[in-house]
DOTILO-107516 format. One record per residue (C-alpha): residue in three letters; residue number from 1; x negated, y negated, z negated. Coordinates in steps of 0.001 Angstrom, whole numbers, plus 500000, padded with zeros to 6 digits. Layout:
residu=ALA	num=NUM	east=X	north=Y	up=Z
...
***
This chain:
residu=UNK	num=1	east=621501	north=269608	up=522781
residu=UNK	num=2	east=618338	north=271193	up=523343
residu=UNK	num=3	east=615407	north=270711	up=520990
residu=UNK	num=4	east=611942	north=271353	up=521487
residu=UNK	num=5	east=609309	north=272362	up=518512
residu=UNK	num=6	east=606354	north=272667	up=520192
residu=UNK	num=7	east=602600	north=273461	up=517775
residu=UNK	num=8	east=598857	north=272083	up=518839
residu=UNK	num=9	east=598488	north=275238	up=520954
residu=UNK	num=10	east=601717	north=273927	up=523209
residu=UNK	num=11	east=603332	north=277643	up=521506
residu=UNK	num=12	east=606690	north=276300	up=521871
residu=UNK	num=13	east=610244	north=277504	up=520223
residu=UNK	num=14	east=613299	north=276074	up=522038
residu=UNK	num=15	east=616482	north=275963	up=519999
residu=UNK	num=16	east=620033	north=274676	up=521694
residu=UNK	num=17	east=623008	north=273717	up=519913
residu=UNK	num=18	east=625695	north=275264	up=522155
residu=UNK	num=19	east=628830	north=274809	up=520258
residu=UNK	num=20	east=630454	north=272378	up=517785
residu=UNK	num=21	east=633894	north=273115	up=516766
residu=UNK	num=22	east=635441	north=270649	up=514173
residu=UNK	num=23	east=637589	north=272384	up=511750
residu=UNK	num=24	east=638644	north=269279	up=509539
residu=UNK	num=25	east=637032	north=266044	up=508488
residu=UNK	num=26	east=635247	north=267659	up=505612
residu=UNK	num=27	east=634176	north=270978	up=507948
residu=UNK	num=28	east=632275	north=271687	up=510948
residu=UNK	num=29	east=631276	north=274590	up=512479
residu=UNK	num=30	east=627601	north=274761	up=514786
residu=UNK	num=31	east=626616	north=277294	up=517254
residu=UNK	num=32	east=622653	north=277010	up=517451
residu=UNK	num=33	east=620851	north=279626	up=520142
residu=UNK	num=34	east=617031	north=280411	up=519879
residu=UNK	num=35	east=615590	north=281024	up=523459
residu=UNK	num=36	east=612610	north=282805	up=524551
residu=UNK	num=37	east=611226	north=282689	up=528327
residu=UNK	num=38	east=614829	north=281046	up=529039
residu=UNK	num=39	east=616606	north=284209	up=527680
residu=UNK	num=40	east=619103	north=284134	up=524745
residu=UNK	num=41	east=616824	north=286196	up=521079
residu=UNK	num=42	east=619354	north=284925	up=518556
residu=UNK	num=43	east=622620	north=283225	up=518120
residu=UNK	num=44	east=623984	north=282196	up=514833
residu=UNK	num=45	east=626612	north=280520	up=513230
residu=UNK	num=46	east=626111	north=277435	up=510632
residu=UNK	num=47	east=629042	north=275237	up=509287
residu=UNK	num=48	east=628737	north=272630	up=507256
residu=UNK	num=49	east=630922	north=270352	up=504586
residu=UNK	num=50	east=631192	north=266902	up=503108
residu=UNK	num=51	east=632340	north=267329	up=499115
residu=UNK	num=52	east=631871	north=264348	up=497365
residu=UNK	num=53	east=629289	north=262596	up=499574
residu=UNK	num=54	east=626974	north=265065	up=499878
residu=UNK	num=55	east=626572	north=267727	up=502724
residu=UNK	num=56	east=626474	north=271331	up=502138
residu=UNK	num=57	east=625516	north=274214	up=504505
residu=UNK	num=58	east=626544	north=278169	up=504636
residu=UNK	num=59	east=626488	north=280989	up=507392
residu=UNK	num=60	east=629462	north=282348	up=505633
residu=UNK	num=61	east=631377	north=280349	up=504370
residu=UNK	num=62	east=630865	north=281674	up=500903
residu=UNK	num=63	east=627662	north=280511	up=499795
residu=UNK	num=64	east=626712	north=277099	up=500242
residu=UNK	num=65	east=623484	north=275314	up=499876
residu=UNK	num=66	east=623436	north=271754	up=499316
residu=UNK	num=67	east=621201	north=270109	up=501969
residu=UNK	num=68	east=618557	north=267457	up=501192
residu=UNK	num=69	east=619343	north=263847	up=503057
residu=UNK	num=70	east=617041	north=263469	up=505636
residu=UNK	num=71	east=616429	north=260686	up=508722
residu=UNK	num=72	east=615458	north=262986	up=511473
residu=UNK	num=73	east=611900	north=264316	up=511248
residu=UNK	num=74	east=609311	north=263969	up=514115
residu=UNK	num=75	east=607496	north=267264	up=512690
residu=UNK	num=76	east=608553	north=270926	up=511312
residu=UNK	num=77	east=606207	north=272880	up=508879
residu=UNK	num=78	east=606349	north=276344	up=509129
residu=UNK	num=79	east=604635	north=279062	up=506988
residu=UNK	num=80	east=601281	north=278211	up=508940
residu=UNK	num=81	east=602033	north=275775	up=512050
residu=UNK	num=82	east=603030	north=272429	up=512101
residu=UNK	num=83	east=605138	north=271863	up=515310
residu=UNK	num=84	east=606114	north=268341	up=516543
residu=UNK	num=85	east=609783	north=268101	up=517284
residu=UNK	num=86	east=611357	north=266619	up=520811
residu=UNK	num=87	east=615244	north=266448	up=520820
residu=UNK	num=88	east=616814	north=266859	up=524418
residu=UNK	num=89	east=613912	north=266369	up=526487
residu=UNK	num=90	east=609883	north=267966	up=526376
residu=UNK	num=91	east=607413	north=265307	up=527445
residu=UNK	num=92	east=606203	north=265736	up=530741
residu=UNK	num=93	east=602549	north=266409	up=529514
residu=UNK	num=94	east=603717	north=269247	up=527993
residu=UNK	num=95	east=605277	north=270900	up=530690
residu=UNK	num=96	east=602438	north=272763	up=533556
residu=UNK	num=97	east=602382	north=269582	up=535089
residu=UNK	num=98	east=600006	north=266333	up=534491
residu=UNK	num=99	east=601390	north=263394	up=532077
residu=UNK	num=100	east=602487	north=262099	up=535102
residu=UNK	num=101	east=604778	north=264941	up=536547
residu=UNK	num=102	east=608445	north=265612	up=535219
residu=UNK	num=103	east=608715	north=269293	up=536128
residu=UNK	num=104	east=611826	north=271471	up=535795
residu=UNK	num=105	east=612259	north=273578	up=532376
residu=UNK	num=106	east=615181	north=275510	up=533629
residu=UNK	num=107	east=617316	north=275828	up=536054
residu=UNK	num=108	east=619669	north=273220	up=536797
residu=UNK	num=109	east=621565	north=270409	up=538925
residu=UNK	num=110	east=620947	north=267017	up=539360
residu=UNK	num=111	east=623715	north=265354	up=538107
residu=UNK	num=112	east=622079	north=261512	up=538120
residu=UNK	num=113	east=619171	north=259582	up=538893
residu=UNK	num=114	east=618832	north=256480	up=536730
residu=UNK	num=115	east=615200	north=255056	up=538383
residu=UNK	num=116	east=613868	north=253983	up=541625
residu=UNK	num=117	east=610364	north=254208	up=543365
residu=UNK	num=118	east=608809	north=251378	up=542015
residu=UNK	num=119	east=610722	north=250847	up=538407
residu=UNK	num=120	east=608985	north=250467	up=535477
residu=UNK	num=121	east=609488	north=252855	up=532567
residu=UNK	num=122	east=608641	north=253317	up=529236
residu=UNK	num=123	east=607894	north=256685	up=527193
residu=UNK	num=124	east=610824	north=258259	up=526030
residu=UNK	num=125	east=613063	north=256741	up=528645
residu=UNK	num=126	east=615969	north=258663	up=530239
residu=UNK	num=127	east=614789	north=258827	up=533874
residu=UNK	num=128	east=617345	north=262024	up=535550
residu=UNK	num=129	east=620259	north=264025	up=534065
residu=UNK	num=130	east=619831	north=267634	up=534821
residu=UNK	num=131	east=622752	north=269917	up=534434
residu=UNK	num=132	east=621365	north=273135	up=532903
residu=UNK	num=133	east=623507	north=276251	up=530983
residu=UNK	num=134	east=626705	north=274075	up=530873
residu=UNK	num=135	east=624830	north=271083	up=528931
residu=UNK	num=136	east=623616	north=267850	up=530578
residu=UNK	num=137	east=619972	north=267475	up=529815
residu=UNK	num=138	east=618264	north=264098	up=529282
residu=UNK	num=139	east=614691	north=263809	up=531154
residu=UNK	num=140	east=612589	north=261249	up=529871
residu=UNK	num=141	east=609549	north=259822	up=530616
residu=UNK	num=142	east=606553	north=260702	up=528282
residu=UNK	num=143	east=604439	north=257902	up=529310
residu=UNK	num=144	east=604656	north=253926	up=530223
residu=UNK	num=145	east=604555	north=253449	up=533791
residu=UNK	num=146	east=605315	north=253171	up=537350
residu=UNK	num=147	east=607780	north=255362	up=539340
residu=UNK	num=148	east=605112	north=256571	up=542151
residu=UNK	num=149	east=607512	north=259138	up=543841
residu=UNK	num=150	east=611161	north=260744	up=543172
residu=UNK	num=151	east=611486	north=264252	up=544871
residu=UNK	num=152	east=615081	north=265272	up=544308
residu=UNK	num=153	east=618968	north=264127	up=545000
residu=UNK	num=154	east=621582	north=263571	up=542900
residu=UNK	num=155	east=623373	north=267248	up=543558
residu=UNK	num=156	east=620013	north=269440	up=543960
residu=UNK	num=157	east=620112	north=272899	up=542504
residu=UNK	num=158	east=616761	north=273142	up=540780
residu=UNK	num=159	east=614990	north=276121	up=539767
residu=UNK	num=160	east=612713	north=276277	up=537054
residu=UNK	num=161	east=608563	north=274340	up=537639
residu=UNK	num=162	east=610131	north=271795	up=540709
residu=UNK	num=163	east=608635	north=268832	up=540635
residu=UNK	num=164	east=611178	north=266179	up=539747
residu=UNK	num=165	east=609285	north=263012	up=540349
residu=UNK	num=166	east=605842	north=261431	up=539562
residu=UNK	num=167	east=605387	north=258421	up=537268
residu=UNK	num=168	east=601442	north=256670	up=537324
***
């Protein structure tokens, strides 16, 4: 799953979990990737166990922190930003586009449509299904409103900026 942390300045660091590998009930192993301009800066390794109800993390397997419980946050603090946190999708007023415009953030394929011209969304509702670096992608609205116009198929090979469709 791709998440989004994206500051007041729209500075934005995009993380993707690209592998979970179970190793037992108590164990599990996470692949997280740190892109940068849609190119691969660093790729690590977290697993993480269940002992006696609580949830402990390590990059080694060796040393293990125990990890705080936690409903998932809606904002990160850094050192000296605060970033707001999207899971699986960036709100379409974030992208180069207008609130309005679901634009492409990578490359991808259109793998399903789930609106028509005319339907009425809210924010944060899944809208396409984009295929992108072996994951499928969630797009979802980041407004209430109308579909106004829907610009791709089911099947389209994508590249990054297309106009996916317009919502007013």
């Amino acid at each position: 799953m791709r998440t989004y942390l994206i500051d007041a300045e729209k500075n934005e660091l995009i993380i993707d979990l690209t592998k979970t590998l179970v190793h037992s009930k108590e164990l599990i192993e996470f692949e997280f990737s740190t892109l940068q301009d849609n190119e691969i800066v660093h790729r690590e390794n977290i697993f993480v166990r269940k002992l006696a109800g609580r949830y402990f993390a390590s990059n080694d397997q060796k040393n293990w922190v125990k990890l705080a419980p936690q409903n998932l946050p809606k904002k990160f603090l850094n050192v000296d930003r605060v970033f707001d946190i999207y899971r699986g999708f960036k709100p379409s007023g974030l992208s180069d586009g207008n609130d309005g415009e679901l634009l492409t953030q990578m490359p991808g394929k259109v793998v399903k449509i789930l609106v028509a011209t005319g339907d009425e969304v809210v924010e944060g509702q899944t809208l396409v299904i984009l295929e992108a670096m072996k994951m499928e992608n969630e797009i979802k609205a980041g407004l209430d409103g109308v579909v106004k116009n829907i610009h791709v198929s089911v099947g389209d090979a994508l590249d990054q900026g297309v106009l996916m469709l317009e919502l007013e």
